[in-house]
Every structure is written in C-alpha cells, then in structure tokens.
C-alpha positions as CSV (number, residue, x, y, z in Angstrom):
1,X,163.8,85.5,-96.8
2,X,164.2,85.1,-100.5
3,X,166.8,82.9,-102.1
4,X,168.3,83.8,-105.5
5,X,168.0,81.5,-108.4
6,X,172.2,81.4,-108.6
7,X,172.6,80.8,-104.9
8,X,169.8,77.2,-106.0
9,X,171.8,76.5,-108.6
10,X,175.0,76.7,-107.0
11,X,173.6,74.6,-104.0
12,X,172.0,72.2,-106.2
13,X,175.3,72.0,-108.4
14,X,177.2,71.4,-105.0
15,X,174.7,68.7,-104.1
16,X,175.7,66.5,-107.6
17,X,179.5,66.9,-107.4
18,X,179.6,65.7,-104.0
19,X,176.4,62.8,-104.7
20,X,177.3,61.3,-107.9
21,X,181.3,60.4,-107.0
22,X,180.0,58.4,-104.3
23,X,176.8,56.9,-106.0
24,X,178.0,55.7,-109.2
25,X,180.7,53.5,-107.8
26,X,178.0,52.2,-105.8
27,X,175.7,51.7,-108.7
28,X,178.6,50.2,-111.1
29,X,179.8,47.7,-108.7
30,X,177.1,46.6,-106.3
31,X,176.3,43.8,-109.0
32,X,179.8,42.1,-109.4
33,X,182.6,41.0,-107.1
34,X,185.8,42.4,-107.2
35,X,189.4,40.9,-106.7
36,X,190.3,39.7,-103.2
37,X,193.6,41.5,-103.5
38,X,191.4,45.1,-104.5
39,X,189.3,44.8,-101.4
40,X,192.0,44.2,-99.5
41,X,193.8,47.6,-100.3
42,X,190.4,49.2,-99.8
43,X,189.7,48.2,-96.5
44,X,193.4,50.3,-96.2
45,X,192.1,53.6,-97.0
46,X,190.2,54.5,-94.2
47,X,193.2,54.3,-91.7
48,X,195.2,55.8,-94.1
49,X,193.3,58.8,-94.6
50,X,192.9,59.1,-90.9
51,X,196.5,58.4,-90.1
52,X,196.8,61.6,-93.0
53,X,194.3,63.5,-91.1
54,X,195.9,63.2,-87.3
55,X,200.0,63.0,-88.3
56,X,199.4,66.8,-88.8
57,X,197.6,67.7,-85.4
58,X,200.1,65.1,-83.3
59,X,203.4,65.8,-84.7
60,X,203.4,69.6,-85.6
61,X,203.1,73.1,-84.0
62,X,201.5,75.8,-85.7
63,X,204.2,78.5,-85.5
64,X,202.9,82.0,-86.4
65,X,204.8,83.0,-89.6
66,X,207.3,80.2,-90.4
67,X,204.4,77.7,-90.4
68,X,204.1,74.1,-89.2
69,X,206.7,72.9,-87.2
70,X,208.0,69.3,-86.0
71,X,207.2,69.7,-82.4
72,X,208.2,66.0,-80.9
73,X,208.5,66.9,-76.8
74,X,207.1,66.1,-73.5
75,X,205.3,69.5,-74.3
76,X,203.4,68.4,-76.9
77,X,200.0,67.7,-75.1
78,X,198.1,66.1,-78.1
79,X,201.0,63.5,-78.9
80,X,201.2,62.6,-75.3
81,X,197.3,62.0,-75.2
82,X,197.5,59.7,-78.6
83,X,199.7,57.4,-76.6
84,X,196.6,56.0,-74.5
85,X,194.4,56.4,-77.3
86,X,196.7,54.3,-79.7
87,X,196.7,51.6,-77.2
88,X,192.8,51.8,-75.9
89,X,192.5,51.4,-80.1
90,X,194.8,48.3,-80.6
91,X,193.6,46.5,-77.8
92,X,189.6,47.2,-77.7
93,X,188.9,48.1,-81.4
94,X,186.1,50.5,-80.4
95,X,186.1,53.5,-82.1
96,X,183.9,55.2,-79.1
97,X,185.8,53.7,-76.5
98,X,188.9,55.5,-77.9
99,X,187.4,58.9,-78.6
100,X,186.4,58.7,-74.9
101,X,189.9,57.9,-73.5
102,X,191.6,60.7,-76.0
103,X,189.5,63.1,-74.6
104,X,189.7,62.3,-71.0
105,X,193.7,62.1,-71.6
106,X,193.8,65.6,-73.1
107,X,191.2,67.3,-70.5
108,X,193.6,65.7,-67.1
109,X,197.1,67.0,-69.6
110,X,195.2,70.3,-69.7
111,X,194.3,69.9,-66.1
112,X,197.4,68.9,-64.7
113,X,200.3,70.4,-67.2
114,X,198.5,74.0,-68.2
C-alpha cells in the first residue's frame, strides 16, 4: 500500500497543529510560577469542560428533525444513572470508581426499565 505525498503532508500538518498548542505553553511556562489566583481558575477547566461535555447527553433527547430536546423525566435513563454517579464522585473522588457505578446504574435501568 502506497501513501501519497499530500495524504504525509496532511498527516504531518495534522500532527503540528494539534502538538505545538499544547507544547509551547508547556515550554514557555515550565520555568516560572504563575499567580496563585491563575492556577486556581485552571484547576476549573477540567470540570468545566466535562460538565460541557455531559449537560448535553443527561439533559437532552435527540428528536429526529426538530433537534435536541430538554427531556427532564423519570424516562430519561442516563440522568437517572448520573444521580449515583454524582454521588459515588463527591464522596469517593475516584474517577474509576465512578465510571464503574455509571455503568453498572445504566446496564440494571436498561435491565430493569427497557
């Protein structure tokens, strides 16, 4: 199987935009310190882009033509699984320990509910 010369350049160019955005931050700021009150509000993206990753998947339906809906019910298998997993979170802090008891919740809802 022979690769083109445009399809290794366009891999190679995929490789730099995603390497360098994370490497030169790295390799700026691994030598100084930064403000207490900027680390602070870093240590808040993480669960912020995960809260924006999950809000979608817990709290909407996907409904054919009209789109996403707000779908807030007893129905709503996913959000009713969260509920343990949100706890398991808060109280353990394992990140493991919580994928395992969302996905146990979700497989008994399927189970039991349909």
């Amino acid at each position: 199987m022979s690769v083109s010369p445009e399809t290794l350049l366009l891999i190679l160019g995929m490789c730099l935009v995603t390497f360098i955005p994370r490497f030169l931050p790295m390799l700026l700021l691994s030598s100084r310190s930064l403000n207490p009150q900027l680390e602070r509000w870093l240590k808040l993206v993480p669960p912020a882009v995960l809260a924006a990753l999950l809000a979608p998947e817990l709290l909407t339906s996907k409904g054919g033509a009209e789109g996403a809906r707000l779908f807030i019910s007893p129905d709503n298998m996913m959000l009713l699984a969260s509920i343990p997993c949100f706890i398991t979170a808060w109280i353990t802090k394992s990140f493991f320990g919580t994928i395992v008891v969302g996905m146990a919740a979700l497989a008994l809802l399927r189970f039991f509910l349909g």
